[in-house]
N, C-alpha and C positions, 0 to 999 in steps of 0.2 A: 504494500500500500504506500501512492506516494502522497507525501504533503508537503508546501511551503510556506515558510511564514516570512512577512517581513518586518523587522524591526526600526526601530525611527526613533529619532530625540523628540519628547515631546515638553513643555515649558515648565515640567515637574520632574520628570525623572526618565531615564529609559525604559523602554517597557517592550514588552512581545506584544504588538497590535491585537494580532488575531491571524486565527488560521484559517489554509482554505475552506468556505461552507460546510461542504461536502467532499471526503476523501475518497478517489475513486480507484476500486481495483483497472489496475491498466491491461492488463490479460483478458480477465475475463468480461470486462464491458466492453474495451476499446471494438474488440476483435468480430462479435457479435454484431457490432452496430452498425457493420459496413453490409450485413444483409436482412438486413429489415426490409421488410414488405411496404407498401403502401398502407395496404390493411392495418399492418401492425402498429402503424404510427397514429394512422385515424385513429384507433380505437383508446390507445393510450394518452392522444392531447385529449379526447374527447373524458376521459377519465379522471384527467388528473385537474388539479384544483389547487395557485398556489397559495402556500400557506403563509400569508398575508399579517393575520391577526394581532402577531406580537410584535414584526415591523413597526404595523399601524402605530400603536400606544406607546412606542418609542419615541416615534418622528413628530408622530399629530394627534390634536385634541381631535374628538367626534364632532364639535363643532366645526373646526378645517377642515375634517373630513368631506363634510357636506356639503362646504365650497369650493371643494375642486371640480374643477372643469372637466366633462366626459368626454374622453379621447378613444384613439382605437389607434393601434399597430399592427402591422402584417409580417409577420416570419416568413419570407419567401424561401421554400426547400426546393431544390432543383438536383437534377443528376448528372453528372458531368463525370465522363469516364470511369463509369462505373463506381462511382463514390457520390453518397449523400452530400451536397452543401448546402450555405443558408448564403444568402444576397443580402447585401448591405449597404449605405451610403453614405457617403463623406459630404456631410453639410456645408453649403455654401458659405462661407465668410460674409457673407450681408445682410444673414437673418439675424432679427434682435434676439431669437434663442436658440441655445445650442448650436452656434452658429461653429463650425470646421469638426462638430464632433462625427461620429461613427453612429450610425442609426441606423433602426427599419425603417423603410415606406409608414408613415401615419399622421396623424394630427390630433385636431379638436373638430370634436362632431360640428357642424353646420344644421339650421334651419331645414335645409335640403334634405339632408338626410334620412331616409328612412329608420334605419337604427344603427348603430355602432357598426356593423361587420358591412354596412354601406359607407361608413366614414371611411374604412380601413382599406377599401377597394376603390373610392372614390381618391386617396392619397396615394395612392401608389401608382392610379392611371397618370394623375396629375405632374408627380415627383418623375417616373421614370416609363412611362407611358403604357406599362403592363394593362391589358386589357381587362375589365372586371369575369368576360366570358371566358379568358381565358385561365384562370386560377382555378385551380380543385382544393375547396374551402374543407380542411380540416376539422374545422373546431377553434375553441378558444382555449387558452390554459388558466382566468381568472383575471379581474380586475387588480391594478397595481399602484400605487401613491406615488409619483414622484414630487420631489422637494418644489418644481418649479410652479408647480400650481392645479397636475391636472390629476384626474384618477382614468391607469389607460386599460383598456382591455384588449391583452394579448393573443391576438388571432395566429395559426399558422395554419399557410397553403403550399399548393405545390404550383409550379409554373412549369410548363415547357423550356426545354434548351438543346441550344442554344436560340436565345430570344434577340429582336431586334430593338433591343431600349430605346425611350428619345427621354434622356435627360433634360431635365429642365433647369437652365442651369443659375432662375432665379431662386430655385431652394436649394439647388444639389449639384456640388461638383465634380464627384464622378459617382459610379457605384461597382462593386466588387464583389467576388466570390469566396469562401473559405470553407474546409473542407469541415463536414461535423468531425469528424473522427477529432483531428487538430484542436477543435473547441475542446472535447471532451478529455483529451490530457489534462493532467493536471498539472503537469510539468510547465502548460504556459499559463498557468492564473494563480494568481495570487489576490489576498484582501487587504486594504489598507482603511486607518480610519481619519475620516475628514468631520470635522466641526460643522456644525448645523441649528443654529437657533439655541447657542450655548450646549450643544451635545453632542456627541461625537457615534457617527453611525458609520457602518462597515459599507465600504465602497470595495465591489472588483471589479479587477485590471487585468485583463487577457495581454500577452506578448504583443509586440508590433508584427503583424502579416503582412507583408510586403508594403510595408510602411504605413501602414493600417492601425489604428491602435483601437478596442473595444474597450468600453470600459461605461459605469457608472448606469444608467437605469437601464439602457438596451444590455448593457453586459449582466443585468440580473434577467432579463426575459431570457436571452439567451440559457444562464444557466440553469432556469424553469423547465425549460423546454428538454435539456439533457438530463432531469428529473426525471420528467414524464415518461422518456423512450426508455430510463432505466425499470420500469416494469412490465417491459415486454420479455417472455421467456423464451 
């Protein structure tokens, strides 16, 4: 079993942050999960549910709860020589949020919208021109809090590939592919803690992939998602 920790000067003393979430056998999950089914993935986002709760009462009162703004994301899965990946994009430098981070296709629901898993389809036609006919919708894995204001509900699909994207490059500067197996090492994630409304809450940090860095609320849907597929037998 591997695991990383990292260490840091903090304004009291030195300390062991915290370790990775979840320690994962590298043998017997990594190996397995390069032949999953379709089926087997439906069934298990469709199952699993993440567990949110003690996050929540950490980060926010029930009252913040209640004013965050309903959002939706899309975990794009795709197959590319014969290996599962997930699609991702590098935020444009001109957006007032999150602007150069590492994301999924998503937003804040709109008026328009019919319900969230149309937000989530309507943001990724938008961002990278994926069509909404053409995704095979999954499921969701559970609503999730981020600190900037919204509560998102994590969708993942599958897409065809190779696809003809049109970036849009007033939200999104390029987008990319990584392989899941990669994600689910443990070897490249690590957790660190960052300060938050006088408290300090556990942030993970995936390696740089070909100059790509994940990290912070998409880097916890991600690690939901590698949750999920670990209860497939």
């Amino acid at each position: 079993m591997i695991c990383r920790v990292s260490v840091f000067q903090s304004s009291e003393k030195p300390r062991i942050l915290f370790t990775i979430l979840r320690c994962f056998l590298e043998i017997d999950i990594i190996k397995p999960m390069l032949r999953y089914s379709r089926d087997q993935i439906k069934a298990a986002v469709d199952a699993y549910q993440m567990q949110q709760q003690a996050r929540y009462a950490e980060i926010f009162t029930l009252k913040e709860i209640k004013r965050l703004r309903p959002s939706a994301v899309l975990i794009p899965l795709l197959k590319h020589e014969g290996r599962w990946h997930v699609l991702l994009t590098q935020r444009s430098q001109n957006l007032l949020e999150h602007r150069g981070q590492v994301a999924f296709p998503g937003g804040a629901r709109e008026r328009g919208d019919a319900d969230l898993q149309a937000t989530a389809l309507r943001e990724m036609h938008e961002e990278i021109g994926v069509a909404p006919a053409d995704v095979d919708l999954y499921g969701y894995l559970g609503d999730m809090p981020v600190i900037t204001g919204y509560m998102v509900r994590v969708f993942v699909g599958e897409i065809p590939w190779p696809y003809e994207l049109e970036i849009n490059a007033d939200e999104v500067e390029s987008a990319f592919i990584i392989p899941l197996d990669w994600l689910l090492d443990p070897v490249h994630r690590t957790v660190q803690y960052r300060s938050y409304a006088g408290r300090e809450i556990p942030v993970i940090y995936f390696d740089l992939f070909e100059g790509h860095q994940l990290w912070g609320a998409s880097a916890e849907m991600t690690v939901a998602l590698l949750e999920a597929l670990q209860s497939i037998q």
